[in-house]
C-alpha positions as CSV (number, residue, x, y, z in Angstrom):
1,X,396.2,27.7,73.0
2,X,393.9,27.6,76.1
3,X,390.5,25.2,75.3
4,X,387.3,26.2,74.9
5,X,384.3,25.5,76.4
6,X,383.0,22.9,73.9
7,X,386.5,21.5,74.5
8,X,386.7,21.5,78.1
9,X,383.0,20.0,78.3
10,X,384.0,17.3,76.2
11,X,387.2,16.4,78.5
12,X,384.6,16.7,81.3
13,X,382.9,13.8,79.8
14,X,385.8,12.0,78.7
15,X,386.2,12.3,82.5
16,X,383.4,11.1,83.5
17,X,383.2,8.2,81.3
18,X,387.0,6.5,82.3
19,X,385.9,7.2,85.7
20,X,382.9,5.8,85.7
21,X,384.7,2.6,84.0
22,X,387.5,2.3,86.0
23,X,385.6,2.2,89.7
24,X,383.1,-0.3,88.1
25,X,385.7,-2.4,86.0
26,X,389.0,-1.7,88.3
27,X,387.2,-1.1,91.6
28,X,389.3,2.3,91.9
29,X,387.4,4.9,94.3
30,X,388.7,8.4,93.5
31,X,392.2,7.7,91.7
32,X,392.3,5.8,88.4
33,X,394.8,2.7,87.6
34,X,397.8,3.2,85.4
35,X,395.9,1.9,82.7
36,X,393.1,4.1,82.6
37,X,395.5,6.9,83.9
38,X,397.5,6.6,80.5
39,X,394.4,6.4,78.9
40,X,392.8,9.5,79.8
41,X,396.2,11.6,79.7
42,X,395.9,10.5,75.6
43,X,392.3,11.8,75.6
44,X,393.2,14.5,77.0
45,X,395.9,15.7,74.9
46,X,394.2,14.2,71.6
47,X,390.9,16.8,72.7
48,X,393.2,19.6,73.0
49,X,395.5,18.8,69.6
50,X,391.3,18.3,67.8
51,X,391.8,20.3,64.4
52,X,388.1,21.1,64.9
53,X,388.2,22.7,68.4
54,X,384.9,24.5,69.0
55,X,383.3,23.5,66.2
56,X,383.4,19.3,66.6
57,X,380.8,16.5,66.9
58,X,381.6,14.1,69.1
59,X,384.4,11.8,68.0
60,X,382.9,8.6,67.0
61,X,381.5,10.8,64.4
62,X,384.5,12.7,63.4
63,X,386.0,12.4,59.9
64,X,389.5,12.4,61.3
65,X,390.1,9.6,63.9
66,X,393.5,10.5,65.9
67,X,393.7,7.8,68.6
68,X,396.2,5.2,67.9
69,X,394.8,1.9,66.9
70,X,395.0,-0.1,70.4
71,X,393.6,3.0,72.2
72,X,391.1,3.4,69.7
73,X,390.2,0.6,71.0
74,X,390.2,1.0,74.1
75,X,388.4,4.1,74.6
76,X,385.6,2.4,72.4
77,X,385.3,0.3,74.9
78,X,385.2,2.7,77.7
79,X,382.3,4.7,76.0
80,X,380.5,1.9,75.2
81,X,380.3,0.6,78.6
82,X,379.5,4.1,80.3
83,X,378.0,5.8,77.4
84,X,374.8,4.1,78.6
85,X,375.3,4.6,82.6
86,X,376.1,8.2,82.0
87,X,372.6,9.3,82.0
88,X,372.3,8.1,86.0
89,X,375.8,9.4,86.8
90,X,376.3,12.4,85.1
91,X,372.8,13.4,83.1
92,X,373.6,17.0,82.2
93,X,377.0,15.7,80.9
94,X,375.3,13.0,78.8
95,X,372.4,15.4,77.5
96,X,375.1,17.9,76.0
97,X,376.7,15.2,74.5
98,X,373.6,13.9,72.8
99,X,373.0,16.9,71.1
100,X,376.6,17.2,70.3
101,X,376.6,13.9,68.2
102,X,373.2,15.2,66.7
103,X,375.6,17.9,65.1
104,X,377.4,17.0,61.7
105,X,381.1,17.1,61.6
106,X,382.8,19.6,59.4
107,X,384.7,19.1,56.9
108,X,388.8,19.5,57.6
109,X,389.8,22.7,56.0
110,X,393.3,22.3,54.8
């Protein structure tokens, strides 16, 4: 199933936001480490796999939370380091996903 384009603006920020991280906390120009690689492969895949698709919040407001525990983590940490920054880096990026947190998540339908 192809993404669509709430989907592939929210991997654009997911983008964005392990980039931002890695040059800053890694010192990587261009190319992320393996560790942020990894990372943002398993956003990647966890944004296409989203049972909500074109219809989700962002995902710290999500009912259903599908990272694993220690990238959970980590990716909390990512956002919460360039969550902030994104508004000088990337500010049409950051104002979409604003207003997409503003929107409540929908129930799972079984």
């Amino acid at each position: 199933m192809a993404d669509g384009p709430r989907i592939r603006r929210e991997k654009k920020t997911v983008d964005a936001m392990i980039r931002l991280y890695c040059s800053k906390h890694h010192g990587t120009r261009g190319e992320l480490c393996p560790e942020c690689s990894e990372l943002h492969d398993y956003a990647m895949l966890r944004l296409s796999k989203c049972p909500f698709q074109e219809n989700k919040s962002t995902c710290g407001k999500c009912l259903v939370h599908c990272y694993k525990p220690d990238l959970k983590a980590k990716i909390t940490k990512v956002m919460r380091y360039s969550g902030p920054r994104m508004l000088l880096h990337h500010p049409i990026l950051a104002l979409h996903h604003v207003f997409d947190g503003r929107k409540k998540p929908e129930p799972l339908k079984k």
